[in-house]
C-alpha positions, 0 to 999 in steps of 0.5 A: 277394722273391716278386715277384722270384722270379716275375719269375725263373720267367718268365725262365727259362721264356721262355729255355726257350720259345725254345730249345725253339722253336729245337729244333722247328725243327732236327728239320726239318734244317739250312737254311744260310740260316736258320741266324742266326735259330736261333743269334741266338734261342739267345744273345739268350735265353741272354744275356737270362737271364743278364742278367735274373738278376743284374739283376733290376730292369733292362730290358736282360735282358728286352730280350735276351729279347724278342729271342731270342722273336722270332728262335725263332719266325722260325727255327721259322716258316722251317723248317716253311716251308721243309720242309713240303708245301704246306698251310694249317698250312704257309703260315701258320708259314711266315708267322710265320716271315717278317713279324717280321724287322723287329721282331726287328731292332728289338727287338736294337737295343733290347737294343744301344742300352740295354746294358748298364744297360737305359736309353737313352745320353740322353733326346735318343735317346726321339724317335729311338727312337719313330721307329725303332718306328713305322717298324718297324712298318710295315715289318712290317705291309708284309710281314705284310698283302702278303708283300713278303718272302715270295720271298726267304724261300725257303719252299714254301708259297704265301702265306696270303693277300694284300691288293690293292696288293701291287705298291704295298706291295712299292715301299714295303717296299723304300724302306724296309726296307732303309735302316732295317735299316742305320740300325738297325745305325748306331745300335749304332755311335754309341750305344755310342761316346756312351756310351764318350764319356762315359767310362761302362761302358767295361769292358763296352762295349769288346768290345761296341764291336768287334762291332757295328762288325764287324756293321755293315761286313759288313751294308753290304758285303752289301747293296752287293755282294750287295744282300741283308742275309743276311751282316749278319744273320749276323754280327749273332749274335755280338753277343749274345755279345760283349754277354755276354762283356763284361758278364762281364769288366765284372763281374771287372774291377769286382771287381779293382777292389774286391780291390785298392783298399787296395794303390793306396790306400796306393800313392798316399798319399791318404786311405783314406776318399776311395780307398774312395769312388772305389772304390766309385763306380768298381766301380758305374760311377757318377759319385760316391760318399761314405764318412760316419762317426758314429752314426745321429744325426749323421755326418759326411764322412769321404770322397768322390769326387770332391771336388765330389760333397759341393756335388753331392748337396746335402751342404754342407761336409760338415756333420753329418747324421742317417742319414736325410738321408744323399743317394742310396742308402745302406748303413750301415756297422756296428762290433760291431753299433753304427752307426759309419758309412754309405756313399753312392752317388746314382744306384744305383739298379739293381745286379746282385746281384753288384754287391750283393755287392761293395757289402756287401764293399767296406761291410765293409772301410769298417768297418775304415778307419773303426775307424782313421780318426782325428780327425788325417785329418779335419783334414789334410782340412780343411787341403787344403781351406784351414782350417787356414791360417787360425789366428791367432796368438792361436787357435795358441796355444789350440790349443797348450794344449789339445794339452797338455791344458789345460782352458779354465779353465787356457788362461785362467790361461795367457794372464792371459784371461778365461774370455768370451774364451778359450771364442770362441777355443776355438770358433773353432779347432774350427771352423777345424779343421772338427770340427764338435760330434758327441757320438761323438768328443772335439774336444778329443783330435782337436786334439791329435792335429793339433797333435802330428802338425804 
């Protein structure tokens, strides 16, 4: 709790420091041309934060940030540069105020390509990725050693100093910068369509979708048109809004979801415990999830999705389980303080704290549906999955009497049985019926509740 109450204090003051800097910077007036680098260190920080806060465990907040820190100190280096007499202090904010572009540019692609869980769309893109920071840094250290950029910054000062062989780095600079700037912005383009592809995050990622491909048409009709990137560059600060803005619609449609899962539950006609699992797989935006019932030394599955999440996550048939072997994540479900259940989710890992907070209302209302789940609805599952097919003449007839509450000794008196042959019959229709032996539930009632329902 301390840790990340201190992780929220440098949050805020990073967000802040940029912002002051974007502040220092307006005192010098308004420079049109400048202006992307002040609005971009405004949104990125402010988004970062927002980011940060409800993510505390995820990189993409911090990414967002780094960002924005990049752009203030670009926004306030070209001010000063651009509105002080010529002097030492003058050149060299004038400096900062230049040489970064390239990272600052980096660091948004970063914040794009991993939005909106901080990670990249796959481990293909680690080599990409390693190979877009090396090239940025060059072109930095390009323009940082001989100020290849300096000229079309627009600043008064004469540079703070030069390297021998600025004509050579200028040629290399151009070579490069440029191409790199729009395959930067490429990349927002086909990162967010693979992760739409994949059918993942598409609630947050569909606005995000229309402004980086906006960005990316108006970078390229600026630098073919004009032959300057100014136009792209500008349009570049609506996407941390856009990022923002969907982040936020992601987070109410994912709580639409969870308000409204019993209405389509009971719409469809489908069992509760499985439309709970979807729900909750669905608002956390992973690809499965499962709804268990029992104490804490053995529960079973009472639900999942999909289907094939049980053989998924390492669960076979469903079969019971102490609490503490329960696969992924898990949230224990609890009835007057009593364990009666848990939900499961692998690869949720890092939720945003009003995923948290769904998560515990969607734990409570798995309370309710488990209160009511009756031995019936586990074995209408088993019949789906086949089982209940299987009964033999002889193992109906078990089931029959036990339905009418017969004990093993009066099933043997009724069938002129022996006792040897009846309790391998009782058994196997349990077996059949997939109650598996729990000491929290009555096999016996459950098979007469299945039996009466058919």
């Amino acid at each position: 709790m301390a840790r990340s109450g201190r992780s929220d204090v440098l949050t805020v003051l990073a967000a802040s420091a940029a912002c002051v800097l974007v502040a220092v910077g307006l005192t010098r007036g308004v420079w049109w041309a400048n202006v992307h680098n002040g609005v971009l260190a405004v949104t990125l920080s402010l988004v970062g934060l927002w980011l940060a806060t409800e993510r505390p465990r995820s990189r993409e907040g911090h990414l967002f940030l780094a960002a924005g820190t990049v752009e203030a100190v670009l926004f306030v280096g070209r001010q000063v540069g651009h509105t002080a007499e010529p002097g030492a202090a003058a050149s060299w904010l004038g400096w900062l105020g230049v040489w970064p572009v390239a990272l600052g540019l980096l660091a948004t692609t970063y914040a794009v390509v991993c939005f909106p869980d901080g990670r990249l769309p796959s481990p293909r893109w680690r080599r990409p990725a390693a190979v877009a920071v090396a090239l940025a840094v060059v072109a930095a250290l390009l323009s940082a050693l001989w100020p290849v950029e300096w000229a079309s910054a627009g600043l008064r000062p004469a540079p703070p100093f030069t390297l021998p062989g600025r004509g050579t780095a200028q040629v290399v600079w151009e070579a490069l910068a440029h191409p790199l700037y729009l395959v930067l912005q490429l990349s927002w383009i086909v990162a967010v369509a693979v992760r739409w592809r994949a059918g993942r995050s598409r609630a947050p990622l569909l606005g995000l979708l229309l402004g980086v491909a906006v960005a990316f048409v108006v970078l390229v009709v600026g630098l073919v048109a004009a032959g300057s990137a100014v136009p792209g560059l500008v349009t570049v600060s609506v996407v941390p809004l856009v990022a923002g803005w969907s982040a936020l619609r992601g987070h109410a449609l994912a709580r639409y979801r969870t308000l409204s899962w019993l209405t389509g539950a009971q719409h469809e006609g489908g069992p509760l415990p499985d439309a709970l699992a979807r729900t909750v797989a669905e608002s956390l935006d992973v690809p499965m999830a499962s709804v268990w019932r029992g104490g804490g030394a053995a529960l079973h599955l009472a639900g999942s999705w999909p289907a094939a999440s049980v053989v998924d996550g390492g669960v076979e048939d469903g079969a019971p389980r102490p609490f503490e072997q329960l696969p992924g994540r898990t949230w224990p479900v609890h009835a007057q303080d009593e364990l009666v259940g848990a939900v499961v989710v692998p690869g949720a890992d890092v939720l945003s704290r009003a995923e948290e907070r769904m998560v515990a209302d969607l734990v409570a209302q798995a309370a309710l549906v488990l209160d009511r789940l009756t031995l019936a609805e586990l074995v209408r599952q088993e019949r789906r999955a086949g089982r209940l097919d299987h009964l033999t003449a002889r193992e109906g007839e078990v089931l029959e009497l036990m339905a009418r509450g017969l004990t093993n000794a009066a099933i043997c008196r009724e069938l002129h049985l022996s006792v040897k042959t009846v309790e391998p019959l009782v058994s196997t229709v349990f077996a059949k019926l997939g109650l598996h032996a729990d000491p929290t539930v009555n096999r016996r009632v459950l098979a007469a509740l299945e039996y009466h329902r058919r």
